[in-house]
C-alpha beads as a LAMMPS data file, in Angstrom:
LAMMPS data file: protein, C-alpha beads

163 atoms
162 bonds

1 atom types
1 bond types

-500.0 500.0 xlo xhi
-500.0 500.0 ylo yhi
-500.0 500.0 zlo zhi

Masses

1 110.0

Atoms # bond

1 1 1 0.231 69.287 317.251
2 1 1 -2.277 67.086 315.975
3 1 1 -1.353 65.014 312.985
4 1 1 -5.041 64.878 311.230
5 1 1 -3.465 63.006 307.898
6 1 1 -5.122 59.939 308.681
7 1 1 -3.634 56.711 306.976
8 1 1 -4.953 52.970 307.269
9 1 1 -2.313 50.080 307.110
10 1 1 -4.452 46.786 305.896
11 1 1 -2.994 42.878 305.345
12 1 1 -5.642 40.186 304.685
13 1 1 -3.754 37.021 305.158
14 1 1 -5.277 33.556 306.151
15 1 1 -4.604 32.635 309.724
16 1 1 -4.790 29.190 311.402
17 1 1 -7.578 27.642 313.947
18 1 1 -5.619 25.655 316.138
19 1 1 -8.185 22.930 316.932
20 1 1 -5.868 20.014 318.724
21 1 1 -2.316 19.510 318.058
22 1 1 -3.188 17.756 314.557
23 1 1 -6.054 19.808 313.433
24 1 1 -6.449 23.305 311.990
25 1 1 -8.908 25.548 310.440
26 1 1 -8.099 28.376 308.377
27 1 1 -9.670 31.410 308.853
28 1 1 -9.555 34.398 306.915
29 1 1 -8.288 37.726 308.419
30 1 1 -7.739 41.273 307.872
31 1 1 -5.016 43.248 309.948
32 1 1 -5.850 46.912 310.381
33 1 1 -3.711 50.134 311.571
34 1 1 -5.364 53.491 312.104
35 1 1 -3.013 55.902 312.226
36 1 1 -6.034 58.223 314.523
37 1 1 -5.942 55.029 316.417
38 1 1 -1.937 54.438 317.107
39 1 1 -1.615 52.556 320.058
40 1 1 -3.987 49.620 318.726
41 1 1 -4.438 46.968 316.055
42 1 1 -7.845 45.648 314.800
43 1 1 -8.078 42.128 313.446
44 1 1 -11.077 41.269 311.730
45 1 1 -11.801 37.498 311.481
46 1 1 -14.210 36.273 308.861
47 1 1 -15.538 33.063 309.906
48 1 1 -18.426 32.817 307.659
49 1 1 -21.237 34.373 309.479
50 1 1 -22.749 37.757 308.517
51 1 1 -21.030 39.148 311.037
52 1 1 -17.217 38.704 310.948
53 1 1 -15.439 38.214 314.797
54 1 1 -13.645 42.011 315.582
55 1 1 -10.140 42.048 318.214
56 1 1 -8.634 45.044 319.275
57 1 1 -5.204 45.242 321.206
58 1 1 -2.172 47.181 322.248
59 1 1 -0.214 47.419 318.653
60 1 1 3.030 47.155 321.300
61 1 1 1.372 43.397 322.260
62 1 1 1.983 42.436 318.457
63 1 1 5.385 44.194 318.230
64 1 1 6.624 42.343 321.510
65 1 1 4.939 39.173 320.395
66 1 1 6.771 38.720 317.255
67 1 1 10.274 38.024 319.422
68 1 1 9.055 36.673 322.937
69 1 1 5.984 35.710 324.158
70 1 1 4.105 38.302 325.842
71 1 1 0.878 39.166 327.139
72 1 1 -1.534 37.596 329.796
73 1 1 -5.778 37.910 330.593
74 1 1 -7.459 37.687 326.951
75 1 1 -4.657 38.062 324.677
76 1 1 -1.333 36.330 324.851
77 1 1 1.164 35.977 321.845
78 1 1 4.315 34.224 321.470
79 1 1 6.699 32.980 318.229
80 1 1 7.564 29.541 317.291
81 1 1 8.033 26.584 315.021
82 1 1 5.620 24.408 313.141
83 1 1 6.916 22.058 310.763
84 1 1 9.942 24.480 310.515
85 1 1 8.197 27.437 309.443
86 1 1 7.929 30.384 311.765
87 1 1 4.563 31.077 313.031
88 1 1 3.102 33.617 315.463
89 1 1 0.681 31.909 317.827
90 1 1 -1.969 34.501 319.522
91 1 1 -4.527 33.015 322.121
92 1 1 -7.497 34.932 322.589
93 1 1 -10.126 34.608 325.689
94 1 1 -13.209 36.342 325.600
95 1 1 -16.597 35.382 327.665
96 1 1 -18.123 33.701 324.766
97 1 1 -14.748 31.163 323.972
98 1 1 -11.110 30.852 323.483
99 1 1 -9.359 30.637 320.551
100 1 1 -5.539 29.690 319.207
101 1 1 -4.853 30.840 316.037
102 1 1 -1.546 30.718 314.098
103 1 1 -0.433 33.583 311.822
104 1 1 2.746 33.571 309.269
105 1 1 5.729 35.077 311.376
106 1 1 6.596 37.132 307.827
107 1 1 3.463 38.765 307.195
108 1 1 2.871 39.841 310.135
109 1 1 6.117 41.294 310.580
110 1 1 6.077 42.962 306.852
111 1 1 2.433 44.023 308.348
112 1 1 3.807 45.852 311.496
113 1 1 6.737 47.363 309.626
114 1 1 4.811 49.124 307.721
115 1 1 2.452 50.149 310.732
116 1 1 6.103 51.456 312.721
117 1 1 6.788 53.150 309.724
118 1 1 3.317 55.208 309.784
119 1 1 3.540 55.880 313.036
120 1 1 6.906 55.468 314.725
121 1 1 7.145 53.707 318.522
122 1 1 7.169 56.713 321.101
123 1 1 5.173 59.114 318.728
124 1 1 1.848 57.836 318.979
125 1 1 0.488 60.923 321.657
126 1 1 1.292 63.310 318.760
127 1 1 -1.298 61.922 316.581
128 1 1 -3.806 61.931 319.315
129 1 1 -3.258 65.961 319.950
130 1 1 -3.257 65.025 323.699
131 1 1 -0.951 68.156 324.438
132 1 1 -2.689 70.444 322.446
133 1 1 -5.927 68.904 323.860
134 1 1 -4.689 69.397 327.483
135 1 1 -3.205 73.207 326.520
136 1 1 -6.683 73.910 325.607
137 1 1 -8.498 72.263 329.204
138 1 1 -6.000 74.216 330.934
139 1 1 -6.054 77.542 329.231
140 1 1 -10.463 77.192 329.737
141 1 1 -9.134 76.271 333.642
142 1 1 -6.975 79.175 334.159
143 1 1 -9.620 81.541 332.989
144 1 1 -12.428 80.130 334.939
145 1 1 -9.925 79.842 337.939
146 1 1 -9.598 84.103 337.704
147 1 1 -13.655 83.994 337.779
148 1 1 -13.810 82.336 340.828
149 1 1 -11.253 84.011 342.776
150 1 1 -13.223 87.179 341.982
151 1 1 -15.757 88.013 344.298
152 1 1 -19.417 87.539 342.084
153 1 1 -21.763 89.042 345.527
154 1 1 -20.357 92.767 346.127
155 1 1 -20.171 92.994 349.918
156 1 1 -23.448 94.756 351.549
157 1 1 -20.654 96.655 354.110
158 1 1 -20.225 100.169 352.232
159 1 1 -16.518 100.757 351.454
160 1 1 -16.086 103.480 354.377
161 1 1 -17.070 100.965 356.554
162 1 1 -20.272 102.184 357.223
163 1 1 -23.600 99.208 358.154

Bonds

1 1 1 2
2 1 2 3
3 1 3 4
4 1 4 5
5 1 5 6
6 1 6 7
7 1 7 8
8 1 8 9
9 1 9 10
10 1 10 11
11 1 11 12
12 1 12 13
13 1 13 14
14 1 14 15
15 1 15 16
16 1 16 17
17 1 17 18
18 1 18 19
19 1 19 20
20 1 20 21
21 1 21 22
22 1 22 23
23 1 23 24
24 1 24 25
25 1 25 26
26 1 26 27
27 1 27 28
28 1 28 29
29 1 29 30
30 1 30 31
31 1 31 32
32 1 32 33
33 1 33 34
34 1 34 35
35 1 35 36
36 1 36 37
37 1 37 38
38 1 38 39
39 1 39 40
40 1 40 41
41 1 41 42
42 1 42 43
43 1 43 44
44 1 44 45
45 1 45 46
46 1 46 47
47 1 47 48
48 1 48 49
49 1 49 50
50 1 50 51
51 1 51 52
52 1 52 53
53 1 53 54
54 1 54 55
55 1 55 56
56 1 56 57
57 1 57 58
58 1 58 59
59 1 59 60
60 1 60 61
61 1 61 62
62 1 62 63
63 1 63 64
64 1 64 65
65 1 65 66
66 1 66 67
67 1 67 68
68 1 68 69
69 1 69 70
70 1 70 71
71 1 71 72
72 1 72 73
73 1 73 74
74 1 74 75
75 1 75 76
76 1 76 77
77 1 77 78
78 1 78 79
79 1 79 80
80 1 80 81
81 1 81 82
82 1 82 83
83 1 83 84
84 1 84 85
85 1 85 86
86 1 86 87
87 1 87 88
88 1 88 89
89 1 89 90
90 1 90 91
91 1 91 92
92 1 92 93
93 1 93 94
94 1 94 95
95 1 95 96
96 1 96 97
97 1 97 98
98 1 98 99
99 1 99 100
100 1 100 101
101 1 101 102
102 1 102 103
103 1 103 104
104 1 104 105
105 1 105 106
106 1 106 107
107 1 107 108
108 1 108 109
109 1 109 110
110 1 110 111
111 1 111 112
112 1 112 113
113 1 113 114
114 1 114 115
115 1 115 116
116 1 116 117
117 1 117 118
118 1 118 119
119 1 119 120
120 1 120 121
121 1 121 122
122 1 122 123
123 1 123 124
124 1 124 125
125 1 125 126
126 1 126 127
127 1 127 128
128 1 128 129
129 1 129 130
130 1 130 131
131 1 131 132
132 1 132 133
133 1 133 134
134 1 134 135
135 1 135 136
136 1 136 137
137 1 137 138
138 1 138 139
139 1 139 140
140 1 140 141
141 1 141 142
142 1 142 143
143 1 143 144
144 1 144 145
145 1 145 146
146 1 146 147
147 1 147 148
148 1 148 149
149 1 149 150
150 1 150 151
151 1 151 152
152 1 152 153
153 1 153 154
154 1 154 155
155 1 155 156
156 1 156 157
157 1 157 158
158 1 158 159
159 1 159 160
160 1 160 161
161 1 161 162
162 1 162 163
Protein backbone atom coordinates (compact mmCIF):
# COMPACT_ATOMS: atom_id res chain seq x y z
CA UNK A 1 0.00 0.00 0.00
CA UNK A 2 0.98 3.35 -0.76
CA UNK A 3 2.66 5.29 1.98
CA UNK A 4 1.24 9.00 1.00
CA UNK A 5 2.89 10.61 4.43
CA UNK A 6 5.33 12.44 2.55
CA UNK A 7 8.50 13.62 4.56
CA UNK A 8 11.58 15.76 3.23
CA UNK A 9 15.10 15.07 4.80
CA UNK A 10 17.22 18.53 4.15
CA UNK A 11 21.22 19.29 5.20
CA UNK A 12 22.72 22.55 3.84
CA UNK A 13 26.36 22.11 4.43
CA UNK A 14 29.24 23.86 2.45
CA UNK A 15 30.97 21.55 0.05
CA UNK A 16 34.40 21.94 -1.62
CA UNK A 17 35.37 22.92 -5.46
CA UNK A 18 38.26 20.94 -6.06
CA UNK A 19 40.08 23.27 -8.50
CA UNK A 20 43.87 21.63 -8.64
CA UNK A 21 45.39 19.73 -5.92
CA UNK A 22 46.09 23.13 -3.90
CA UNK A 23 43.04 25.06 -4.68
CA UNK A 24 39.41 24.92 -3.56
CA UNK A 25 36.23 26.76 -3.75
CA UNK A 26 33.51 26.40 -1.43
CA UNK A 27 30.27 26.09 -2.57
CA UNK A 28 27.19 26.08 -0.78
CA UNK A 29 24.80 23.04 -0.89
CA UNK A 30 21.59 21.68 0.14
CA UNK A 31 21.05 17.77 0.40
CA UNK A 32 17.46 16.74 -0.19
CA UNK A 33 15.40 13.32 0.48
CA UNK A 34 11.84 12.91 -0.73
CA UNK A 35 10.41 10.29 0.84
CA UNK A 36 7.67 10.15 -2.67
CA UNK A 37 11.01 10.12 -4.31
CA UNK A 38 13.01 7.11 -2.36
CA UNK A 39 15.39 5.78 -4.57
CA UNK A 40 17.08 9.35 -5.26
CA UNK A 41 18.90 12.27 -3.68
CA UNK A 42 18.77 15.91 -4.95
CA UNK A 43 21.70 18.21 -4.32
CA UNK A 44 21.19 21.67 -4.95
CA UNK A 45 24.40 23.73 -5.49
CA UNK A 46 24.26 27.47 -5.08
CA UNK A 47 26.98 28.95 -6.96
CA UNK A 48 25.85 32.44 -7.07
CA UNK A 49 23.81 32.72 -10.13
CA UNK A 50 20.00 33.12 -10.09
CA UNK A 51 19.74 29.86 -10.85
CA UNK A 52 21.39 27.41 -8.41
CA UNK A 53 23.14 24.00 -10.30
CA UNK A 54 20.36 20.85 -9.49
CA UNK A 55 21.96 16.78 -9.31
CA UNK A 56 19.88 13.97 -8.95
CA UNK A 57 21.18 10.31 -8.27
CA UNK A 58 20.58 6.83 -7.01
CA UNK A 59 20.36 7.56 -2.98
CA UNK A 60 22.16 3.77 -3.00
CA UNK A 61 25.26 5.74 -5.07
CA UNK A 62 25.66 7.98 -1.81
CA UNK A 63 25.12 5.08 0.64
CA UNK A 64 27.84 2.90 -1.25
CA UNK A 65 30.01 5.94 -1.69
CA UNK A 66 30.47 6.73 1.86
CA UNK A 67 32.67 3.21 2.34
CA UNK A 68 34.15 2.43 -1.24
CA UNK A 69 34.25 4.20 -4.19
CA UNK A 70 31.53 3.53 -6.49
CA UNK A 71 29.90 4.68 -9.46
CA UNK A 72 31.04 5.34 -13.15
CA UNK A 73 29.49 7.71 -16.42
CA UNK A 74 28.48 11.19 -14.68
CA UNK A 75 28.64 10.47 -11.13
CA UNK A 76 31.38 8.68 -9.30
CA UNK A 77 31.99 8.89 -5.43
CA UNK A 78 34.58 7.55 -3.28
CA UNK A 79 35.94 8.31 0.64
CA UNK A 80 39.24 9.55 1.65
CA UNK A 81 41.72 11.70 3.48
CA UNK A 82 42.59 15.34 3.25
CA UNK A 83 44.76 16.75 5.73
CA UNK A 84 43.48 13.88 8.01
CA UNK A 85 39.97 14.67 7.96
CA UNK A 86 37.57 12.35 6.21
CA UNK A 87 36.05 13.68 3.16
CA UNK A 88 33.65 12.29 0.55
CA UNK A 89 34.86 13.18 -2.93
CA UNK A 90 31.89 13.05 -5.72
CA UNK A 91 32.89 13.81 -9.45
CA UNK A 92 30.22 14.90 -11.54
CA UNK A 93 30.21 14.97 -15.62
CA UNK A 94 27.57 16.55 -17.37
CA UNK A 95 27.71 18.02 -21.17
CA UNK A 96 28.24 21.48 -20.02
CA UNK A 97 31.56 20.54 -17.47
CA UNK A 98 32.97 18.40 -14.82
CA UNK A 99 33.21 19.03 -11.46
CA UNK A 100 35.11 17.52 -8.09
CA UNK A 101 33.69 18.55 -5.12
CA UNK A 102 34.55 17.45 -1.54
CA UNK A 103 31.85 17.00 1.13
CA UNK A 104 32.45 16.32 5.10
CA UNK A 105 32.43 12.39 5.47
CA UNK A 106 30.17 13.18 8.91
CA UNK A 107 27.50 15.16 7.54
CA UNK A 108 26.85 13.39 4.98
CA UNK A 109 26.66 10.30 6.79
CA UNK A 110 24.42 11.98 9.77
CA UNK A 111 22.50 13.23 6.39
CA UNK A 112 21.84 9.67 4.96
CA UNK A 113 21.07 8.20 8.37
CA UNK A 114 18.45 10.06 8.76
CA UNK A 115 17.27 9.50 5.02
CA UNK A 116 17.63 5.24 5.88
CA UNK A 117 15.75 5.96 8.75
CA UNK A 118 12.70 7.60 6.67
CA UNK A 119 12.74 5.21 4.35
CA UNK A 120 14.55 1.97 5.14
CA UNK A 121 16.95 0.15 2.23
CA UNK A 122 14.64 -2.55 0.47
CA UNK A 123 11.32 -0.60 1.22
CA UNK A 124 11.45 2.05 -1.16
CA UNK A 125 8.63 0.24 -3.86
CA UNK A 126 6.16 0.55 -0.94
CA UNK A 127 6.19 4.21 -0.99
CA UNK A 128 5.85 4.30 -4.69
CA UNK A 129 2.42 2.04 -4.53
CA UNK A 130 3.96 0.10 -7.50
CA UNK A 131 1.96 -3.13 -6.38
CA UNK A 132 -1.09 -1.54 -5.77
CA UNK A 133 -0.48 0.44 -9.02
CA UNK A 134 0.13 -2.82 -11.00
CA UNK A 135 -3.08 -4.68 -9.03
CA UNK A 136 -5.05 -1.95 -10.47
CA UNK A 137 -3.47 -2.26 -14.52
CA UNK A 138 -4.14 -5.78 -14.13
CA UNK A 139 -7.55 -5.94 -12.61
CA UNK A 140 -8.59 -3.03 -15.80
CA UNK A 141 -6.59 -6.00 -18.05
CA UNK A 142 -8.47 -8.90 -16.87
CA UNK A 143 -11.75 -7.21 -17.46
CA UNK A 144 -11.02 -5.90 -20.84
CA UNK A 145 -9.38 -9.38 -21.60
CA UNK A 146 -13.26 -11.04 -20.90
CA UNK A 147 -14.48 -8.20 -23.52
CA UNK A 148 -12.45 -9.34 -26.10
CA UNK A 149 -12.80 -12.94 -25.87
CA UNK A 150 -16.53 -12.25 -26.26
CA UNK A 151 -17.72 -12.19 -29.59
CA UNK A 152 -18.89 -8.10 -30.22
CA UNK A 153 -20.43 -9.10 -34.25
CA UNK A 154 -23.31 -11.83 -33.55
CA UNK A 155 -22.77 -14.36 -36.34
CA UNK A 156 -25.19 -13.70 -39.54
CA UNK A 157 -25.56 -17.92 -39.61
CA UNK A 158 -29.01 -18.38 -37.63
CA UNK A 159 -28.47 -20.73 -34.65
CA UNK A 160 -30.32 -23.82 -36.43
CA UNK A 161 -27.92 -23.52 -38.92
CA UNK A 162 -29.98 -22.14 -41.37
CA UNK A 163 -28.16 -19.27 -44.41
Amino acid sequence: MQNTDNTTVERELELKLVLSPERSVPVPARLAYRTDDPYAVHITFHIGTDHPVNWTFARELLVEGVFRACGHGDVRIWPTKVDGRSVILMALSSPDGDALLEAPSAQVSAWLERTLRAVPPGTESERLGIDDGLAEILATTVVADDLWLRDPWPSDESQDGEL
